[in-house]
N, CA and C atoms as an extended XYZ file, in Angstrom:
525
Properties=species:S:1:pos:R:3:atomname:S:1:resname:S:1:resid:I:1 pbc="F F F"
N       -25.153      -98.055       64.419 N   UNK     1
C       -25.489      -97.840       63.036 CA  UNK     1
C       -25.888      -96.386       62.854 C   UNK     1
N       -25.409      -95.781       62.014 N   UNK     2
C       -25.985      -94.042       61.493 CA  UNK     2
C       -26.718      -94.280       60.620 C   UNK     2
N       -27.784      -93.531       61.211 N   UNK     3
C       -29.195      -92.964       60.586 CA  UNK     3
C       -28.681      -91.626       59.635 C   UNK     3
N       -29.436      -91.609       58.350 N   UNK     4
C       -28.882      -91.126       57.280 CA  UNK     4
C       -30.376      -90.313       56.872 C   UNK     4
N       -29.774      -88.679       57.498 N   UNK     5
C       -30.737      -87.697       57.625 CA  UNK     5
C       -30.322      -86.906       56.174 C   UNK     5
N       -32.221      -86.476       55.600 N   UNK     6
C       -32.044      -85.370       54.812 CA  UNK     6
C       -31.811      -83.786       54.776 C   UNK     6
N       -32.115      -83.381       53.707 N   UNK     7
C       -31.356      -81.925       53.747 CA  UNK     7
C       -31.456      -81.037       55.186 C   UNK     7
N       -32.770      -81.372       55.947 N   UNK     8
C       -33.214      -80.720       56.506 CA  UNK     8
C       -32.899      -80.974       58.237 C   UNK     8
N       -32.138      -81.962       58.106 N   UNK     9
C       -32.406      -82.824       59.194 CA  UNK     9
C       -33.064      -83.862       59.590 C   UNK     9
N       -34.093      -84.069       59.165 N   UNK    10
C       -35.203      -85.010       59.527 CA  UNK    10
C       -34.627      -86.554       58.651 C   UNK    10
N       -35.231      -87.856       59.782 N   UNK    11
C       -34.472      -88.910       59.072 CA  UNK    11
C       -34.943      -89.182       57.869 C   UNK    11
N       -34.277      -89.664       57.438 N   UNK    12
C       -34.715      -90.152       55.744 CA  UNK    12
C       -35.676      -90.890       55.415 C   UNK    12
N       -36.679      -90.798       54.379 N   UNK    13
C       -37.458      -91.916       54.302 CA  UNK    13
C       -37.255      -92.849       53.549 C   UNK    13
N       -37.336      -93.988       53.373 N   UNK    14
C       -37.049      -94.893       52.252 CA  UNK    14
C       -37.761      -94.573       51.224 C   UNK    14
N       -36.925      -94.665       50.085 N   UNK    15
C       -37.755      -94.432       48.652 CA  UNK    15
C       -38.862      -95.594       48.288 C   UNK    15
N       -40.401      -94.551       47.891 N   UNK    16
C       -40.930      -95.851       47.492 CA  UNK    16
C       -41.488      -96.034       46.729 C   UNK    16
N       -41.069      -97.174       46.115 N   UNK    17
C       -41.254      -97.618       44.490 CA  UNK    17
C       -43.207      -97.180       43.916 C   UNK    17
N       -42.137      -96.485       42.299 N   UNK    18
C       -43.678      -96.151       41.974 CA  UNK    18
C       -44.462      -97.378       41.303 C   UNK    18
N       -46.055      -97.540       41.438 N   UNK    19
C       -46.739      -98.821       41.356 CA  UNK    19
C       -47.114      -98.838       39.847 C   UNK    19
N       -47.053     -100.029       39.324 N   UNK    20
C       -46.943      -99.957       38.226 CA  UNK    20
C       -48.263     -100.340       37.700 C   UNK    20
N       -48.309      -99.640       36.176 N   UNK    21
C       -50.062      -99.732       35.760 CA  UNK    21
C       -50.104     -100.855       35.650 C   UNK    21
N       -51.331     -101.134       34.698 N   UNK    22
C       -51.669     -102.703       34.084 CA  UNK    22
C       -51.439     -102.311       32.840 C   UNK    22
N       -50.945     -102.942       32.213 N   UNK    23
C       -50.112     -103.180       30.636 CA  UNK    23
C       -51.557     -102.738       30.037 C   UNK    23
N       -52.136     -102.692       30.156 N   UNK    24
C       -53.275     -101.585       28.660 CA  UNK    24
C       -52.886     -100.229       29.419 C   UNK    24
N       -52.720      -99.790       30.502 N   UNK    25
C       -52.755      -98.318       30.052 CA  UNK    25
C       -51.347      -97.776       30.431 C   UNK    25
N       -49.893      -98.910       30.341 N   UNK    26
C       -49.223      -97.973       30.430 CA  UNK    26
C       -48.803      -97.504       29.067 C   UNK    26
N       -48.402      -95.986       29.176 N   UNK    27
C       -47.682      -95.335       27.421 CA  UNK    27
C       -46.699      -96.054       27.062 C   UNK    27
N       -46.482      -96.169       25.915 N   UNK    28
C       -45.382      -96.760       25.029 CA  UNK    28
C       -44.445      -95.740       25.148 C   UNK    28
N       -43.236      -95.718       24.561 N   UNK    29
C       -42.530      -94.868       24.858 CA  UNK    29
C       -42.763      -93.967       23.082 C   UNK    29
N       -42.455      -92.745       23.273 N   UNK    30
C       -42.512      -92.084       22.254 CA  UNK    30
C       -40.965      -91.971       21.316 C   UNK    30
N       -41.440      -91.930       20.489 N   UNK    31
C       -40.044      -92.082       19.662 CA  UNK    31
C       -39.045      -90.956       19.904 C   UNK    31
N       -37.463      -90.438       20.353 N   UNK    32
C       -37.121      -89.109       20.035 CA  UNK    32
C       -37.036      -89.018       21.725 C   UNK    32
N       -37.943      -89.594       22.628 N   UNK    33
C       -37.583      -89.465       24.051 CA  UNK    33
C       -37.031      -89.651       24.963 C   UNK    33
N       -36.549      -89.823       25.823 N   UNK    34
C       -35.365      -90.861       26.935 CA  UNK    34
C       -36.021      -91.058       27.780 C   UNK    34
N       -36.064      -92.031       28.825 N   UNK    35
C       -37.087      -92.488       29.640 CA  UNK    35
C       -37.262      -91.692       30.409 C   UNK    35
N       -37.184      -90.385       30.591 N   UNK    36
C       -37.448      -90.058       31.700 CA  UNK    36
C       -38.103      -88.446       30.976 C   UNK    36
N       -38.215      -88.990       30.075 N   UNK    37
C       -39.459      -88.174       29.304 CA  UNK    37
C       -38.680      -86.395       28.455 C   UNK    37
N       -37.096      -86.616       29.092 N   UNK    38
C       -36.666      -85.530       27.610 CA  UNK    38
C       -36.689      -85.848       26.574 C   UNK    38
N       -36.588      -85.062       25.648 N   UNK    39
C       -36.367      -85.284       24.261 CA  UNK    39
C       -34.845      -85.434       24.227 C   UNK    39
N       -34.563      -86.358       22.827 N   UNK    40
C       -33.225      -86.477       22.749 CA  UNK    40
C       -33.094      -86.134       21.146 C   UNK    40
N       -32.246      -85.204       20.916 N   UNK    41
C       -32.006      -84.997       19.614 CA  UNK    41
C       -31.933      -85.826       18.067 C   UNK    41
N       -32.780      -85.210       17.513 N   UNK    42
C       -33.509      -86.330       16.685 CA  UNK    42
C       -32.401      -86.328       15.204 C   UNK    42
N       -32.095      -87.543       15.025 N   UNK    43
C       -30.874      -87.864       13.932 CA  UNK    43
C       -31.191      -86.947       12.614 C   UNK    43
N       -30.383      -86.093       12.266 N   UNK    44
C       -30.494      -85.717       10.836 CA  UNK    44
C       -30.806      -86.666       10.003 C   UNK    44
N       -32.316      -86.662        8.974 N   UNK    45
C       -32.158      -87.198        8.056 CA  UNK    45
C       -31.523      -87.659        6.520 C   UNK    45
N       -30.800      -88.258        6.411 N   UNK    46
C       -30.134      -88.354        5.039 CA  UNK    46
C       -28.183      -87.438        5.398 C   UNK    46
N       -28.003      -87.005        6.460 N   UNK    47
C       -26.703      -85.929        6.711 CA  UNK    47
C       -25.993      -87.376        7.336 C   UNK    47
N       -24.774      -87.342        7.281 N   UNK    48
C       -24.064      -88.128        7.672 CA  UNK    48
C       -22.629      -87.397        8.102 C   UNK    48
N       -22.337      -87.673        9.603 N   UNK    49
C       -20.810      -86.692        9.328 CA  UNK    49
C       -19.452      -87.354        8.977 C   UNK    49
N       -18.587      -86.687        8.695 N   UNK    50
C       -17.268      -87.123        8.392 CA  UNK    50
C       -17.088      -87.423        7.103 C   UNK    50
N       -16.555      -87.926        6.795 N   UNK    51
C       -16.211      -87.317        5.409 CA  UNK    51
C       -16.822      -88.767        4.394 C   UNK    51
N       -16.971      -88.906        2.984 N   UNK    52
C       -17.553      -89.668        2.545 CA  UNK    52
C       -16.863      -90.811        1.747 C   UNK    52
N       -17.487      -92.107        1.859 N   UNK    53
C       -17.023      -92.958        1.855 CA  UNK    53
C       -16.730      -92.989        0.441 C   UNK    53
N       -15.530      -94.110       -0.131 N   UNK    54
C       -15.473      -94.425       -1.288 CA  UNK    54
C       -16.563      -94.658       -2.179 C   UNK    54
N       -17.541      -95.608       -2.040 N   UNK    55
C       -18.704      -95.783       -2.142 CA  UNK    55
C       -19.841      -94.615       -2.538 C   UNK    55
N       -19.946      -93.788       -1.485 N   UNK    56
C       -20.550      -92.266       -1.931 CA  UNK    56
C       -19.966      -91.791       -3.173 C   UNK    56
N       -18.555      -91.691       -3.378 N   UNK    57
C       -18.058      -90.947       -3.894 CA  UNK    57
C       -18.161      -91.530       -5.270 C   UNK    57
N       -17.923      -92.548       -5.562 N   UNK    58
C       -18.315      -93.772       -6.643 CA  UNK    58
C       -19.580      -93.733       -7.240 C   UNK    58
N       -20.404      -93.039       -6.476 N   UNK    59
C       -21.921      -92.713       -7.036 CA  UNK    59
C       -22.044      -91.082       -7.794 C   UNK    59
N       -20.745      -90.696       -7.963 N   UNK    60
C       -20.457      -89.297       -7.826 CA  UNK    60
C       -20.150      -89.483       -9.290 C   UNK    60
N       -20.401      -90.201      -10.293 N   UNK    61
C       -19.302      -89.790      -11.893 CA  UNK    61
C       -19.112      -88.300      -12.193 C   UNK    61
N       -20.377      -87.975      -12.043 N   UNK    62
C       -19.902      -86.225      -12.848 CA  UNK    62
C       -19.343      -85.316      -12.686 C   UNK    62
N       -18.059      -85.711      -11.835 N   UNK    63
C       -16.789      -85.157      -11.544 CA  UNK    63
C       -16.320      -84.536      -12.554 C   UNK    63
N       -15.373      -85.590      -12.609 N   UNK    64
C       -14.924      -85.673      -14.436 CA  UNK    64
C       -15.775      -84.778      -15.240 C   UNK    64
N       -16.746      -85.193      -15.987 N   UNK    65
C       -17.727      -85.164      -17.022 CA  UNK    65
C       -18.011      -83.468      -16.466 C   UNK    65
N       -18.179      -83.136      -15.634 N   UNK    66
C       -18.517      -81.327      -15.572 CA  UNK    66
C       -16.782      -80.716      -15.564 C   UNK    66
N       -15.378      -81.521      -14.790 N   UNK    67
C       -14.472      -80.718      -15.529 CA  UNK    67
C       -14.456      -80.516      -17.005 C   UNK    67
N       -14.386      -81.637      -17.493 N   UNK    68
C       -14.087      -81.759      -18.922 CA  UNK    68
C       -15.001      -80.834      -19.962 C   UNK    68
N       -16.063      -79.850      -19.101 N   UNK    69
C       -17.114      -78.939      -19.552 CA  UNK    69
C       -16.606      -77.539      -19.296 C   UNK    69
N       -15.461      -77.539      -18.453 N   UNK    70
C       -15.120      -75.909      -18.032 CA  UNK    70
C       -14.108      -76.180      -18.491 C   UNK    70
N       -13.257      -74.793      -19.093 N   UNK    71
C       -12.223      -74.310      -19.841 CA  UNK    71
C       -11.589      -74.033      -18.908 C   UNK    71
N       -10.235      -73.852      -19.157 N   UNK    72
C        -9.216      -73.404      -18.368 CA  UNK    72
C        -8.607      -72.824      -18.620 C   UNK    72
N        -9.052      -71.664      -18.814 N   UNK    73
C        -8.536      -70.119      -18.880 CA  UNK    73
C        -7.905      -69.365      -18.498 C   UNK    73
N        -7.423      -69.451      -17.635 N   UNK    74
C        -6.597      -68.873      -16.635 CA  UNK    74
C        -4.801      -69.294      -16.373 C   UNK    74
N        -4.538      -69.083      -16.199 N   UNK    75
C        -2.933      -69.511      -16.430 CA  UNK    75
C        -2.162      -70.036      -14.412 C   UNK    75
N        -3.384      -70.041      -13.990 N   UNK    76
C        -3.059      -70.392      -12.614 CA  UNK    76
C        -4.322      -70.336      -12.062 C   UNK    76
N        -4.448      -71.558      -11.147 N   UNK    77
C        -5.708      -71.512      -10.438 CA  UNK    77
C        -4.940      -72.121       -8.790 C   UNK    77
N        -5.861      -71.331       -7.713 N   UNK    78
C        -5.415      -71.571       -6.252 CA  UNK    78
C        -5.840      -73.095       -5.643 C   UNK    78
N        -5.053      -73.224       -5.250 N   UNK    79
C        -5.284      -74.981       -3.982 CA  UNK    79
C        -7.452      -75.082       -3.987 C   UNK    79
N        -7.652      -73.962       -3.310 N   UNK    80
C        -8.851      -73.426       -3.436 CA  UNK    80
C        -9.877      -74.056       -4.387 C   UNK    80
N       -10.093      -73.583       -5.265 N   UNK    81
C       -10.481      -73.581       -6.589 CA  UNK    81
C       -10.294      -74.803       -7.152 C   UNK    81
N        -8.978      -75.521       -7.118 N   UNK    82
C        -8.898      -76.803       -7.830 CA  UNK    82
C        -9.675      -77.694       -6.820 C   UNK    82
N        -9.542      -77.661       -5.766 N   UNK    83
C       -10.420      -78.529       -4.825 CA  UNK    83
C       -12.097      -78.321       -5.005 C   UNK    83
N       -12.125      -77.330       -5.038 N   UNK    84
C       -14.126      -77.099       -5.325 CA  UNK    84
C       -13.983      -77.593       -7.159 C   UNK    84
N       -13.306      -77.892       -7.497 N   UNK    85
C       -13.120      -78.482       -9.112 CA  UNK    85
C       -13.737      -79.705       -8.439 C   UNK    85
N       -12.867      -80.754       -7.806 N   UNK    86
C       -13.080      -82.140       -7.885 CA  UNK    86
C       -13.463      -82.114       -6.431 C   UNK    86
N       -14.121      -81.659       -6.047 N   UNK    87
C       -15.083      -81.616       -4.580 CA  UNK    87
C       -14.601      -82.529       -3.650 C   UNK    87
N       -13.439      -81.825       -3.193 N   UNK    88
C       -12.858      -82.833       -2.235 CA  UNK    88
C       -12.129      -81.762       -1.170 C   UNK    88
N       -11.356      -81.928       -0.362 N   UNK    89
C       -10.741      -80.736        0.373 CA  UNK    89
C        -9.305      -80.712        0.499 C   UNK    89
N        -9.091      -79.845        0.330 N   UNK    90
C        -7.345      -79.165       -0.024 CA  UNK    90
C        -6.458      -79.866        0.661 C   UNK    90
N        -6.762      -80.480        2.113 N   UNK    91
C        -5.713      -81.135        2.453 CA  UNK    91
C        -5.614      -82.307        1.567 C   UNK    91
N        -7.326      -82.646        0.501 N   UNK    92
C        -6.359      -83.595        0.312 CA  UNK    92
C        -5.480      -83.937       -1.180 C   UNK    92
N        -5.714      -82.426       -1.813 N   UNK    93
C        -5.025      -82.277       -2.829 CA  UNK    93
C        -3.113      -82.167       -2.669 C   UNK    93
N        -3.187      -81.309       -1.077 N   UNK    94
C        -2.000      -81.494       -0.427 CA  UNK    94
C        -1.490      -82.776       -0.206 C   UNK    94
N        -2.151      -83.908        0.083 N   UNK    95
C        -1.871      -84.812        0.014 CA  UNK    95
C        -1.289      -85.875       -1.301 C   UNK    95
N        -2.257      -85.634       -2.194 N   UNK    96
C        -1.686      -86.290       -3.872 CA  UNK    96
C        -0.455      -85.429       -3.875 C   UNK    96
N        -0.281      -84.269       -3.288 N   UNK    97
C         0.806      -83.820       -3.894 CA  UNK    97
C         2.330      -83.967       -3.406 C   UNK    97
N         1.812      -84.628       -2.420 N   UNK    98
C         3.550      -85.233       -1.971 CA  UNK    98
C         3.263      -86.387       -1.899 C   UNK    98
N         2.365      -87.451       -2.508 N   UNK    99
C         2.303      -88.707       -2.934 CA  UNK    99
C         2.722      -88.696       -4.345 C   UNK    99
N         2.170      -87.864       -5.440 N   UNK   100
C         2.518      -88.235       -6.703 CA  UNK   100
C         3.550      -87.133       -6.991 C   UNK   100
N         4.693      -87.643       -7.578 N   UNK   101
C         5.652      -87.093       -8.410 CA  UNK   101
C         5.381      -86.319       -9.794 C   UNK   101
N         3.931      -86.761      -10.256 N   UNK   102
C         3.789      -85.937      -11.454 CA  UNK   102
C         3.018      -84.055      -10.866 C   UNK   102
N         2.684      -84.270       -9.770 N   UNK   103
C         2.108      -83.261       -9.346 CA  UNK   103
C         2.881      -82.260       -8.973 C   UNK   103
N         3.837      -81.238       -9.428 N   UNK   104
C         4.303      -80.045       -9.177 CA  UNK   104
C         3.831      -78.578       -9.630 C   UNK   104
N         2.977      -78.171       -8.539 N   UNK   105
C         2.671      -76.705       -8.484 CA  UNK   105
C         3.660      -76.058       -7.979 C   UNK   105
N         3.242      -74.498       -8.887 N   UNK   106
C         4.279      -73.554       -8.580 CA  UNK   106
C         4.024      -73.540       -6.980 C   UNK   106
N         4.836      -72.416       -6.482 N   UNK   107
C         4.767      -72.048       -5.407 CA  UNK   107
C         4.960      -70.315       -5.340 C   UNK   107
N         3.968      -69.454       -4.510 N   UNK   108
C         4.849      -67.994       -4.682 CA  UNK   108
C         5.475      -67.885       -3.317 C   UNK   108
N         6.097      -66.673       -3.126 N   UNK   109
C         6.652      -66.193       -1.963 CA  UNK   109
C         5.950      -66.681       -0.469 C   UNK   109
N         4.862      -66.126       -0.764 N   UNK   110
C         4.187      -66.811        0.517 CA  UNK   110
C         4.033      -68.472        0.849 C   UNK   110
N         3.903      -68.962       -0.452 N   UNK   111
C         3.962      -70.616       -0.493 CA  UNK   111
C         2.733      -71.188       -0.684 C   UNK   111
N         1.983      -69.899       -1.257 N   UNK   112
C         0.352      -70.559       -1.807 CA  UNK   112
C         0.627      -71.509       -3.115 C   UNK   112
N         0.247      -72.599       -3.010 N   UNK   113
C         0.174      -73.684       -4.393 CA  UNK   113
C        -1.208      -72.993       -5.787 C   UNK   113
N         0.223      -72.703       -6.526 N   UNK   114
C        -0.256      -72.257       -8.194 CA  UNK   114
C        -0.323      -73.341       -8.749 C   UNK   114
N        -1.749      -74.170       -9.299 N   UNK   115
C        -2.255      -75.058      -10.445 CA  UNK   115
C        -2.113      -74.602      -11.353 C   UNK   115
N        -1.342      -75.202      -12.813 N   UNK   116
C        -1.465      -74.953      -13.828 CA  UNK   116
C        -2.723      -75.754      -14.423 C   UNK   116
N        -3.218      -75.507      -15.738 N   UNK   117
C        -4.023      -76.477      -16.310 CA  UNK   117
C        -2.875      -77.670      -16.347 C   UNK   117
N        -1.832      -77.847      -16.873 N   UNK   118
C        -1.804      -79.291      -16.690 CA  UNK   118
C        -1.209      -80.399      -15.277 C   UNK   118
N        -1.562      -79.148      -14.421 N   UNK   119
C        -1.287      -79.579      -13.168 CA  UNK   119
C        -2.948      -80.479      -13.203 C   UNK   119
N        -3.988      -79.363      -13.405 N   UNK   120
C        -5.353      -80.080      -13.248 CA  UNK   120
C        -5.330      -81.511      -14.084 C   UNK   120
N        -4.735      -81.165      -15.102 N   UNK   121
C        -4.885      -82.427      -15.591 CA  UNK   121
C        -4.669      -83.797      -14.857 C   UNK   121
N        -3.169      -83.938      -14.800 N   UNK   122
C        -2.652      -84.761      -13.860 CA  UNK   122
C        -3.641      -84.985      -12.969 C   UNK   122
N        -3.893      -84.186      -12.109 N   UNK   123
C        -5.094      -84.241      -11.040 CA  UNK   123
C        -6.129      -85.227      -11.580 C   UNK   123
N        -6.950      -85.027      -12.706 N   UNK   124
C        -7.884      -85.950      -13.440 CA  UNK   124
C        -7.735      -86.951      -13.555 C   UNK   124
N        -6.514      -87.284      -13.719 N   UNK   125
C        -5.550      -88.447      -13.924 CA  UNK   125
C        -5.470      -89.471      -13.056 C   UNK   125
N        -5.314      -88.576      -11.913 N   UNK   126
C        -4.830      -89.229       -9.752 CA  UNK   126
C        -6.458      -89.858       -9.615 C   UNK   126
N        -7.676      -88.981      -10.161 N   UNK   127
C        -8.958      -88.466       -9.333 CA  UNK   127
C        -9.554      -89.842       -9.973 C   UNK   127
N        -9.194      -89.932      -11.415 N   UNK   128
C        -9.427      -91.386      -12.178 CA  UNK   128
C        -9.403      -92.692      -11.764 C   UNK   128
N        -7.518      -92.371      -11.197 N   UNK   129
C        -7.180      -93.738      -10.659 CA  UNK   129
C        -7.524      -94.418       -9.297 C   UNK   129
N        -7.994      -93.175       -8.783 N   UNK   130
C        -8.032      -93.295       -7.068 CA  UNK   130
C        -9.271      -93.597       -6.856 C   UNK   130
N       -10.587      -92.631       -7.265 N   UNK   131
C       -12.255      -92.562       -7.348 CA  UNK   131
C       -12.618      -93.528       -7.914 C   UNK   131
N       -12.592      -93.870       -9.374 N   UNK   132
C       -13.281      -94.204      -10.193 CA  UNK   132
C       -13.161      -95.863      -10.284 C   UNK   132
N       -11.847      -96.195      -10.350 N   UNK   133
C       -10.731      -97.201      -10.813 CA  UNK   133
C       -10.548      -98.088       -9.281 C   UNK   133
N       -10.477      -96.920       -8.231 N   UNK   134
C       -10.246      -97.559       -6.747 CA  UNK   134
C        -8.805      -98.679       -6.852 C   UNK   134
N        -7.840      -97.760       -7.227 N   UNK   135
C        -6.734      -97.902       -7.323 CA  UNK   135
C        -6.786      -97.183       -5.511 C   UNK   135
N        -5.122      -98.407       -4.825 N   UNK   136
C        -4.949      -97.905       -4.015 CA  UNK   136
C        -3.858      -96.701       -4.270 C   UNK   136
N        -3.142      -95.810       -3.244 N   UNK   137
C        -1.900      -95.024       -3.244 CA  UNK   137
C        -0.968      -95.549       -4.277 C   UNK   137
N        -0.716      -96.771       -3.504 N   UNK   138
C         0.469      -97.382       -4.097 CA  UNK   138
C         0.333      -97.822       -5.341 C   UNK   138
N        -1.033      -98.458       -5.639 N   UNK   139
C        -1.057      -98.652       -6.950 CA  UNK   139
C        -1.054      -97.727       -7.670 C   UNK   139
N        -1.791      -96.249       -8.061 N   UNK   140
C        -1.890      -95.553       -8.816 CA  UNK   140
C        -0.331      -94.657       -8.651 C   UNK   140
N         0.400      -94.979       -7.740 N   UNK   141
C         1.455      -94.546       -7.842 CA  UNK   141
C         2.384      -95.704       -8.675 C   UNK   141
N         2.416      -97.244       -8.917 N   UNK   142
C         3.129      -97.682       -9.993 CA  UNK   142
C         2.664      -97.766      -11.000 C   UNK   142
N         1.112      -97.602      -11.067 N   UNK   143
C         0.876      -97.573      -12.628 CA  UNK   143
C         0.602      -96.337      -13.329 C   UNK   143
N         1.111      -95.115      -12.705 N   UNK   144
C         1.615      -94.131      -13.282 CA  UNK   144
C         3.233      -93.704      -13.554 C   UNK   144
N         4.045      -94.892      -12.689 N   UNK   145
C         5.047      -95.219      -12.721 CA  UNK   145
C         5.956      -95.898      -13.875 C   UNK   145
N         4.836      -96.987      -14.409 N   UNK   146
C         5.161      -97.987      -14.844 CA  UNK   146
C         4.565      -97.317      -16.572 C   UNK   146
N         3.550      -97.074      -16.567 N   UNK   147
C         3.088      -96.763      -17.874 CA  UNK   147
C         2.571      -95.694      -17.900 C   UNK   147
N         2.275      -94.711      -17.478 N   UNK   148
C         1.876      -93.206      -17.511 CA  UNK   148
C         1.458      -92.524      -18.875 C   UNK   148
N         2.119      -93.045      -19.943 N   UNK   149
C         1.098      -92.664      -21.191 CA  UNK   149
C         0.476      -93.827      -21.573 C   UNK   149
N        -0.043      -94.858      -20.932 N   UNK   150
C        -0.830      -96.020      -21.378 CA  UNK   150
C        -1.816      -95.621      -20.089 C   UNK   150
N        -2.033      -95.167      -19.916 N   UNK   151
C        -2.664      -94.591      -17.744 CA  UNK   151
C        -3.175      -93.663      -18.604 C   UNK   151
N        -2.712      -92.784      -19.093 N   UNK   152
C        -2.719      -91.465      -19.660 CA  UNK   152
C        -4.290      -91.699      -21.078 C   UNK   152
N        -3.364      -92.453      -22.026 N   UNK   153
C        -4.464      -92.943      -23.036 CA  UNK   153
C        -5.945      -93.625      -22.553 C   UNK   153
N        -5.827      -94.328      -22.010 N   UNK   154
C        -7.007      -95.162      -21.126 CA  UNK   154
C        -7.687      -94.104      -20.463 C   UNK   154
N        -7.273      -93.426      -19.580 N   UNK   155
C        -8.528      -92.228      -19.113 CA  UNK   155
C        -8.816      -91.424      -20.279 C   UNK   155
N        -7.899      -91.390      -21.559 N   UNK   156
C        -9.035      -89.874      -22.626 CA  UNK   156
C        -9.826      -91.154      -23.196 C   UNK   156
N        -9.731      -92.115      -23.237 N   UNK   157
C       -10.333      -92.947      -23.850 CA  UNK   157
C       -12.085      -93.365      -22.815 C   UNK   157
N       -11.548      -93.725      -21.574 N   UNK   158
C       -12.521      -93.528      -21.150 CA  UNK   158
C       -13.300      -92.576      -20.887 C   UNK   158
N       -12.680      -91.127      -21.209 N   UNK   159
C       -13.638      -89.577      -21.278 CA  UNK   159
C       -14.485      -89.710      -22.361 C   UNK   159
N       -13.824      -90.608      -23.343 N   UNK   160
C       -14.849      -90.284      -25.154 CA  UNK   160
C       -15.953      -91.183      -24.795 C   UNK   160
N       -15.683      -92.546      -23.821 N   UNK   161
C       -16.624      -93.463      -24.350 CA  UNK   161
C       -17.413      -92.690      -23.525 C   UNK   161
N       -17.660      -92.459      -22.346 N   UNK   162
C       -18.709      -91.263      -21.920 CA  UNK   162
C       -19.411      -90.552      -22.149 C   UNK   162
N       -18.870      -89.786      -23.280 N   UNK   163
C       -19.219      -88.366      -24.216 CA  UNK   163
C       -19.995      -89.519      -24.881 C   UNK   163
N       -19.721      -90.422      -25.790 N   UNK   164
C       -20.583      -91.085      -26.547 CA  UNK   164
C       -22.028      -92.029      -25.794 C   UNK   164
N       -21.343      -92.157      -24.564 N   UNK   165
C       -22.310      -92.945      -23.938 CA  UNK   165
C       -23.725      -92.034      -23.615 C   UNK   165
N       -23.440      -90.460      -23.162 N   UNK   166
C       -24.248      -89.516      -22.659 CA  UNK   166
C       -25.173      -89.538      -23.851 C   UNK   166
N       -24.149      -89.102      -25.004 N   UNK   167
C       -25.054      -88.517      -26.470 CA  UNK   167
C       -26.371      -89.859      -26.653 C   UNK   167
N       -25.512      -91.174      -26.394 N   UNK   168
C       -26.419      -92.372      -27.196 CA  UNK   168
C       -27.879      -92.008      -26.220 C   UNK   168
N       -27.673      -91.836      -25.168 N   UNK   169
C       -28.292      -91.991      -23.515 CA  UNK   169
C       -29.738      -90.845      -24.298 C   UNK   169
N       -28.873      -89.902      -24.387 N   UNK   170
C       -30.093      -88.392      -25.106 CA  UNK   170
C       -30.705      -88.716      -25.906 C   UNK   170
N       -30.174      -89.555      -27.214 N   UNK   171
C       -30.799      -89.520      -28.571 CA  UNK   171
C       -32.114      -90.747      -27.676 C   UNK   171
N       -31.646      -91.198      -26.938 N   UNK   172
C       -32.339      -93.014      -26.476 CA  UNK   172
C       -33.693      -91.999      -26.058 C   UNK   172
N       -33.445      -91.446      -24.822 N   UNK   173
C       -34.453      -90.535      -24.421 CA  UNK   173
C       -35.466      -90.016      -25.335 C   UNK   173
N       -34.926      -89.212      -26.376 N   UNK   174
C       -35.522      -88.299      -27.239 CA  UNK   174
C       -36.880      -88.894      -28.305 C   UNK   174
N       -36.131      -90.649      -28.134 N   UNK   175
C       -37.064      -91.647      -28.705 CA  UNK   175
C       -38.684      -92.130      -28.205 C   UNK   175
């Protein structure tokens, strides 16, 4: 049988177990620690990573309601820009845009995507059916298919009852 020597040479000793207190004085463990007494990085409160759920986003109305507050002045706005519009990220405006057929931005030489305002619009339109409505792909792709100015009417309609709902909401307050 081989004897199983340490670093030094000398034979090994058997490890021996450490004795354990009496339950009143051993420590509890501290919150944030690992048993062996590091700290372990303590969870961001309220941060969550990856990207946000339908649900989050559903708690989000004033999408809409702050576009429908900025003008559109400009005769072209960048991939950029329309995405910090409806706070979402460019891939995935890239994305509506080879899902929906109503969505055609220019393109220049280089192949940066030019928004028109009624490119944004449309967009309002997708952001309606998809966010708000929780229409899937496919659906908001046939019922922009199928009726697109009845799709169309129904979201300005639901922009007014809003506008009226906010105003009633203020005057209610003011009471």
């Amino acid at each position: 049988m081989m004897q199983q020597l340490d670093l030094f040479g000398a034979p090994a000793q058997p490890p021996v177990p450490p004795k354990k207190a009496p339950q009143a004085e051993q420590e509890k463990p501290v919150p944030g620690t690992e048993s062996d007494g590091t700290t372990a990085p303590a969870p961001a409160k309220g941060k969550k990573r990856g990207r946000k759920s339908l649900k989050e986003l559903a708690g989000d109305p004033t999408v809409i309601q702050e576009l429908e507050k900025l003008t559109l002045d400009k005769q072209y706005y960048s991939i950029s820009e329309v995405a910090g519009m409806f706070r979402v990220n460019t891939s995935l405006i890239r994305y509506w845009e080879n899902e929906f057929d109503i969505l055609q931005p220019k393109k220049n030489r280089k192949g940066d995507r030019l928004f028109r305002p009624e490119d944004i619009h449309h967009l309002k339109l997708i952001y309606h059916l998809l966010r708000e409505r929780k229409y899937t792909i496919e659906g908001a792709k046939q019922k922009l298919r199928e009726d697109k100015r009845i799709a169309s009417r129904n979201f300005e309609m639901v922009k007014s009852l809003q506008k009226v709902r906010a105003f009633l909401t203020e005057l209610k307050d003011q009471l």
